[in-house]
PADO-60439 format. One record per residue (C-alpha): y, x, z; residue in one letter. Coordinates in steps of 0.2 Angstrom, whole numbers, plus 5000, padded with zeros to 4 digits. Each point is the difference from the previous one (the first is absolute). Layout:
YXZA/...
//
This chain:
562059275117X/498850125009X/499449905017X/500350095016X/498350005010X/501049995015X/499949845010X/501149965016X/498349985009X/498550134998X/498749904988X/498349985009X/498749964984X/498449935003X/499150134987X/498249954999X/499649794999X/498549914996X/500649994981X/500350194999X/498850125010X/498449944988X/500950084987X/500750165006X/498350035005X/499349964982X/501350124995X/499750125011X/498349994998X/500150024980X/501250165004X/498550095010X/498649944987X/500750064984X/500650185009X/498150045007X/499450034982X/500150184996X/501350025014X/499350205004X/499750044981X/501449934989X/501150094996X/499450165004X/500350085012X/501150165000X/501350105013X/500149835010X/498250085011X/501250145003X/500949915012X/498349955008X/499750185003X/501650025009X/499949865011X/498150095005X/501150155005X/500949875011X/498649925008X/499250175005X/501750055009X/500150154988X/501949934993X/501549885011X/501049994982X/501649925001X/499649954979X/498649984988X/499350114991X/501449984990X/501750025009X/501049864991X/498849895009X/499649975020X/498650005010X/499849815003X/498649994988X/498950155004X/500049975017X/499149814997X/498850104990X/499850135013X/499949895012X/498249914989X/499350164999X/500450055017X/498949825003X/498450054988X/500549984982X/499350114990X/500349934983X/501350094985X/500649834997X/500649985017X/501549994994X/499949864988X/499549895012X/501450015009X/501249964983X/498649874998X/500049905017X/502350034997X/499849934982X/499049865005X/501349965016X/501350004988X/499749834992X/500149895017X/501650135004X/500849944983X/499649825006X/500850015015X/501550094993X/500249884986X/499949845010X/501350095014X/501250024985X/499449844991X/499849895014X/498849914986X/498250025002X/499749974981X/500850174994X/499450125014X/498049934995X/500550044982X/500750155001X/498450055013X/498849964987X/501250114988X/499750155013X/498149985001X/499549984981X/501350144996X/499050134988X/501250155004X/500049965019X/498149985002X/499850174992X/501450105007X/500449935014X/498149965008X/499150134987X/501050165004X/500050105016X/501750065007X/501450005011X/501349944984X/498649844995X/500849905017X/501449994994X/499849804992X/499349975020X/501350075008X/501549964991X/499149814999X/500150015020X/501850094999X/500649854988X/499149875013X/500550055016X/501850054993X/500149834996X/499349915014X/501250115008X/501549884991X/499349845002X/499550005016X/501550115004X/498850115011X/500350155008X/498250045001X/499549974983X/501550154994X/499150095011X/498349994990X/500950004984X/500650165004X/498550105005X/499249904984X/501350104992X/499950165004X/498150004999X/500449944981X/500950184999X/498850105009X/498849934986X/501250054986X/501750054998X/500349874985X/499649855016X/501950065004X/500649904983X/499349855006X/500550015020X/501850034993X/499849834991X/499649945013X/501250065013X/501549954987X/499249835001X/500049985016X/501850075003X/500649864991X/499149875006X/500250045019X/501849974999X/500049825009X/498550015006X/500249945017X/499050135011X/500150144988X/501449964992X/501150015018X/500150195000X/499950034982X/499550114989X/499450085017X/498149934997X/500050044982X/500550205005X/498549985014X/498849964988X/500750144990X/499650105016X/498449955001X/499350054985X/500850165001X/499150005018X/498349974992X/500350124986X/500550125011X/498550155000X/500350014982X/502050025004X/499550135014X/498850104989X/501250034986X/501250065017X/498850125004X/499450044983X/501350054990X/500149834991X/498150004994X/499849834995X/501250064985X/499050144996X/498849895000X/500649894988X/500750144988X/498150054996X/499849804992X/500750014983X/499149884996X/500949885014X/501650085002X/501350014987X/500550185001X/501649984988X/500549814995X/501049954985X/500749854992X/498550014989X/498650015010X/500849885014X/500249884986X/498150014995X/499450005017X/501049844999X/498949944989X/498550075006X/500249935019X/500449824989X/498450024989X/499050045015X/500649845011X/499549924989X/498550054997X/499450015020X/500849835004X/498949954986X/498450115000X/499850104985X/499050135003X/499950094985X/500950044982X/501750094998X/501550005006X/501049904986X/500449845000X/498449944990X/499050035018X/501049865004X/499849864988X/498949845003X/499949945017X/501150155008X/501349914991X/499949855010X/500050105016X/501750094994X/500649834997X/499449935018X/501050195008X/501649974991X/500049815003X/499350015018X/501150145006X/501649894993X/499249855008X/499750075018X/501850115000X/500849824997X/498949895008X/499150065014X/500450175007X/500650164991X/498950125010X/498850034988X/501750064987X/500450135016X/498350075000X/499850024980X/501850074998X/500150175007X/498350034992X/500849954983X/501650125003X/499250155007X/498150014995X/500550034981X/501050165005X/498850075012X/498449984992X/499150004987X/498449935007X/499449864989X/498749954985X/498350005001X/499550194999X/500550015020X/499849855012X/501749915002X/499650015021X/501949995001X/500649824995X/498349925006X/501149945014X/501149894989X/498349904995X/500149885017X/501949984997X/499949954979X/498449885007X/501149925012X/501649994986X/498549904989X/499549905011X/501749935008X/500349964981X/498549914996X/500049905016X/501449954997X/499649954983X/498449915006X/501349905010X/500949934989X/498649944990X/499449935014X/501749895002X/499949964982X/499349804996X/498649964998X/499850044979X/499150094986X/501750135003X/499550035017X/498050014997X/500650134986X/500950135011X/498749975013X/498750074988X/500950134995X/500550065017X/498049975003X/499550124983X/501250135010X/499049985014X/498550054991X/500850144990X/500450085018X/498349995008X/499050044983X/500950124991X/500250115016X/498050005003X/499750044981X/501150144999X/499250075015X/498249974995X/500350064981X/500650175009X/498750015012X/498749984982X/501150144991X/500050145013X/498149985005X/499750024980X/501050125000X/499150135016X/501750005006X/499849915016X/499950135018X/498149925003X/498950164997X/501150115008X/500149915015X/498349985001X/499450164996X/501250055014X/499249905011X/498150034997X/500350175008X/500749935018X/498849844999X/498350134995X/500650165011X/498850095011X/501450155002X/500050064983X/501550064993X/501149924984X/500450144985X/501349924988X/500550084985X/501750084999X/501349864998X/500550064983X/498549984995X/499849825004X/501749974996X/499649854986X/499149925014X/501349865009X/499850035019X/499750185002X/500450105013X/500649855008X/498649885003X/498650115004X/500850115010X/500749845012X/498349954998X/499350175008X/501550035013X/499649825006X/498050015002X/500050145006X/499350134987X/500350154996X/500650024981X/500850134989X/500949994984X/499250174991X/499750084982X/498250004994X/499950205005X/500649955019X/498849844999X/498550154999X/500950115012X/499949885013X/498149974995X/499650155005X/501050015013X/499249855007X/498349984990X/499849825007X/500149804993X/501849964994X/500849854989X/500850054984X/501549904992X/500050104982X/500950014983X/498749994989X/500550204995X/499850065018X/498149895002X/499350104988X/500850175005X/499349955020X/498149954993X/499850164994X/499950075017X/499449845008X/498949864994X/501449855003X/499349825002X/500949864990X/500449865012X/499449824991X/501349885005X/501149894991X/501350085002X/499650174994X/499549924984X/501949964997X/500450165004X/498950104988X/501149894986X/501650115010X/499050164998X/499650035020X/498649935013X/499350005017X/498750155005X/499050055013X/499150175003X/498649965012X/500050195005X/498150025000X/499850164987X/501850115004X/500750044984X/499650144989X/500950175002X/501350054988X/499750144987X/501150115008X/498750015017X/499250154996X/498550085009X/500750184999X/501550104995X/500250104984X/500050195004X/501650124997X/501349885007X/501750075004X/500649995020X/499449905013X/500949925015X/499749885014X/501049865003X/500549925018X/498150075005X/499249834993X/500150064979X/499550124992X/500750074983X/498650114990X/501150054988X/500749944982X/499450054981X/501050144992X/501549934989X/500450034983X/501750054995X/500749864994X/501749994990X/501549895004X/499849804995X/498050025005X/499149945012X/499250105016X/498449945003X/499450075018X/498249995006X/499850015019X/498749985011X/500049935019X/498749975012X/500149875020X/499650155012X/500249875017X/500449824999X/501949965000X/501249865006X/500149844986X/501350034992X/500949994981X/499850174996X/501050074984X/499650174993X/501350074989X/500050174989X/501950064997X/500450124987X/501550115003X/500950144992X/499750175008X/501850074997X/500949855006X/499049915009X/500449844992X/498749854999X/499649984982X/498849874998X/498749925015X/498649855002X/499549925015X/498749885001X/498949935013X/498850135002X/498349994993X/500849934983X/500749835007X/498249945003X/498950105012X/501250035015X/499850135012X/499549875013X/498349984990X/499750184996X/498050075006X/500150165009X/498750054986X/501049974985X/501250094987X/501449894996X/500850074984X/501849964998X/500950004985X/502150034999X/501249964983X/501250105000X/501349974983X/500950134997X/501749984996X/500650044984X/501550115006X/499150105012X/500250184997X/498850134997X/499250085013X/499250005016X/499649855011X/498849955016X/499149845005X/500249955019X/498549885004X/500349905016X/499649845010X/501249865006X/499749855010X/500649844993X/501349905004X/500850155016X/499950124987X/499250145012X/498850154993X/498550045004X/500250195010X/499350154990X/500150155012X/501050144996X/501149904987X/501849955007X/499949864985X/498049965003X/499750014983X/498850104990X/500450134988X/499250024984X/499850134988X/501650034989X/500349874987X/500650084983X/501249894988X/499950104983X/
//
């Protein structure tokens, strides 16, 4: 029989005694010690500092979102990290330390939520010290920023204030448990499967409850209410939107299953099995088969099966509400598990297995405790004392083995994070040129935790190729940092002389092939081959462009034959200084008889690297078009327009007396 936590007299617990608070504190204080190591570094970070940038957008009143930057999830989160920045933080890993200071709350939450169910003090300390020396909680749960990593808190304070609710047959305490609730959505839609749970549990047991049972199952559709309540701006952007949040969850394969079958629920079945196992456990690594599990995982899957049974019979079957509509649906919906992806999802079933273990080995301490006084009794006491030690050593061992094997390994998010930091911690104004993200794309962290980094203290950084890194050095000949693939370092030091910064940090990354560099601007760089002094005589037509640039003319072509290549030599020169700007030349080649566009280049004028900007009103800037040829174009007579475009609104420069402003060179021949 499953015993009802419903009493004909609210229960008023005395929760903390002489004999208990030393030890929840030790807990406690054994939860915040073994997170701090590493907490900003392992794992990695990745996409989790995007959600940092967004909550900067909040803080500085750019955005009111109604979601997150994903919207499947609402805003709850980003506005706490808003509201730190909006107080002086300026740190990427902002948002860790909120899912830190929420993991570490988490253990004294499951205390309190065990003991409210348990009405046993033994059991709710045990499955405390479960929480606080769990590997996969301390690392995703307190390592790993973002808004789905509060789930285990929030739920935690769902399951507690749910029910508190019961026992005390309190009004008040629904209440809480239903805002707990909806901002256990807000974090994640998957938070839904577990408030379900737990609004079927609590349907059943308000029945004779004497307050909330008198108009029943009114209260239990009130809670219902208020979670929807709390959930709302998700509900009312997806009004508004179009239904977004689906769209939004359409463009996660990798969470989302598209198309579900027999076959993949039933291994997704086996999956999600493998992988409760393996968190309620702490395996951190290996595969997914059942051979990740053998040794002391074995013993925790004995302790799930035989605690779940134990507490469903014996002490309240909450924690089979909560695990149930997890077990039906998540196998059909997702396919979210193993080790290649972070199993973020069913992190939240963590507090409730630790509580199923624990009710079952209080009670088996119990009964040895009743036992007389005899070898028997000494032998179970020390085998109950053996798993004692299994579950505070094995815990820290796998954590500290994994610790050694990603810093071995250069895997950990430390140099990144550092050498994203040096640039606010060392800035005097200069600005941050990171290479193009593809071509740090090997490196864990990129874009996301430099650029939070930057947008946070306030610096001015831009994510460029190695040609637009120099453009911008002549632009603005001044000091700057430089966060560079190894590739795009030494196409930079050609042009200028780039200082290798000596910390740590940049030691691991030159093993990733990128580093930290600063150009102190004293020598301005060297001028590209292409500066000329003076123009080659006998070019073809001149032109002047928006009063500001002037086109000398271009070399004479050769006739050239379809499937070759155009090569067109033109040469420019700054007559007046002109606005900052991304200025794109392009050269079009079109067919004389039809007017059709054949083939065209536009580039950033002055060869990607020397923008207009930069020009010297004493200089020839010779610019080179390619121009393929298709190998269908028909014979005959074509002209190249030469023209100049602003870049990103698209608007020409003016040439007067052309309706197109563009240039128009001698005719083209295709033989």
């Amino acid at each position: 029989m499953v015993s009802s936590q419903a009493d004909p007299e609210p229960v008023r617990m005395k929760y903390l005694t002489a004999r208990t608070w030393p030890w929840l504190l030790l807990i406690t204080l054994a939860a915040v010690l073994i997170r701090l190591p590493y907490w900003d570094v392992i794992p990695a970070a990745f996409d989790e500092v995007e959600q940092t940038s967004f909550a900067y957008q909040i803080a500085n009143g750019q955005i009111r979102p109604l979601t997150g930057n994903d919207a499947y999830a609402g805003p709850f989160y980003f506005y706490i990290v808003a509201g730190l920045i909006k107080a002086g933080a300026t740190d990427p890993m902002v948002g860790r330390l909120v899912i830190l200071v929420a993991g570490i709350l988490t253990v004294p939450l499951t205390w309190a939520w065990v003991q409210t169910l348990g009405r046993n003090r033994l059991p709710a300390l045990i499955a405390a010290l479960l929480v606080a020396l769990n590997p996969d909680l301390i690392l995703v749960n307190s390592h790993i920023g973002g808004t789905t990593l509060l789930l285990p808190f929030l739920t935690t304070l769902f399951l507690l204030c749910l029910t508190l609710a019961v026992t005390r047959d309190s009004t008040g305490w629904l209440l809480l448990a239903g805002i707990a609730g909806g901002l256990a959505v807000q974090s994640n839609l998957i938070g839904g499967l577990a408030i379900a749970g737990g609004l079927l549990w609590f349907l059943w047991q308000t029945r004779h409850v004497p307050r909330l049972g008198k108009r029943w199952p009114l209260w239990p559709i009130l809670l219902g209410m208020v979670v929807l309540a709390v959930f709302s701006p998700v509900i009312i952007y997806n009004l508004t939107a179009d239904f977004g949040s689906v769209g939004a969850l359409e463009t996660k394969p990798y969470i989302w299953e598209h198309h579900p079958t027999i076959a993949t629920t039933l291994n997704n079945i086996q999956r999600f099995s493998t992988q409760l196992v393996r968190q309620t456990s702490g395996v951190l690594t290996g595969d997914e088969g059942f051979g990740a599990l053998l040794g002391v995982p074995l013993l925790y899957l004995a302790l799930m099966v035989a605690g779940l049974v134990h507490t469903t019979r014996r002490v309240s079957a909450l924690p089979l509400f909560i695990l149930m509509p997890f077990a039906l649906v998540m196998p059909v919906i997702s396919s979210h598990y193993g080790f290649s992806g972070i199993g973020r999802f069913t992190t939240l079933l963590i507090p409730v297995w630790a509580a199923t273990i624990a009710f079952l080995l209080a009670a088996m301490g119990q009964h040895v405790s009743r036992m007389p006084t005899s070898t028997r009794r000494y032998g179970y006491s020390g085998v109950l004392a053996l798993l004692g030690l299994i579950f505070v050593i094995y815990p820290v061992a796998v954590l500290s083995r994994y610790y050694a094997q990603v810093n071995a390994s250069q895997k950990s998010g430390r140099a990144i994070l550092e050498l994203s930091r040096y640039p606010v911690t060392n800035n005097h104004g200069e600005p941050v040129y990171i290479s193009a993200i593809e071509e740090l794309s090997n490196v864990r962290g990129i874009p996301y935790v430099p650029h939070a980094a930057f947008l946070l203290g306030d610096v001015y950084h831009e994510f460029l190729s190695p040609e637009e890194i120099i453009g911008r050095l002549y632009e603005n000949p001044g000091p700057a940092f430089f966060l560079l693939s190894d590739r795009d370092a030494a196409i930079v030091g050609t042009v200028v002389p780039l200082e290798w910064i000596p910390v740590p940090a940049n030691e691991e990354a030159r093993l990733r092939g990128y580093g930290l560099y600063r150009f102190t601007g004293e020598q301005p760089p060297a001028k590209p081959d292409f500066v000329l002094d003076v123009a080659p005589s006998g070019l073809g037509p001149t032109a002047l462009f928006s009063e500001s640039v002037r086109l000398l003319g271009c070399d004479a072509p050769s006739p050239v034959a379809p499937g070759e290549t155009l090569m067109l030599g033109c040469y420019w020169q700054a007559v007046e200084e002109i606005p900052p700007n991304r200025y794109i030349g392009f050269a079009h080649l079109v067919a004389v008889d039809s007017g059709q566009l054949v083939t065209q280049d536009d580039h950033i004028l002055g060869q990607e690297r020397y923008p207009l900007n930069a020009w010297q009103p004493d200089e020839i800037i010779r610019e080179t078009y390619v121009l393929p040829i298709p190998v269908d174009a028909a014979p005959g007579e074509y002209r190249v327009a030469l023209g100049i475009y602003t870049w990103p609104d698209l608007n020409r420069l003016a040439v007067p007396g052309n309706a197109d402003n563009v240039a128009v060179l001698e005719p083209i021949y295709v033989k």
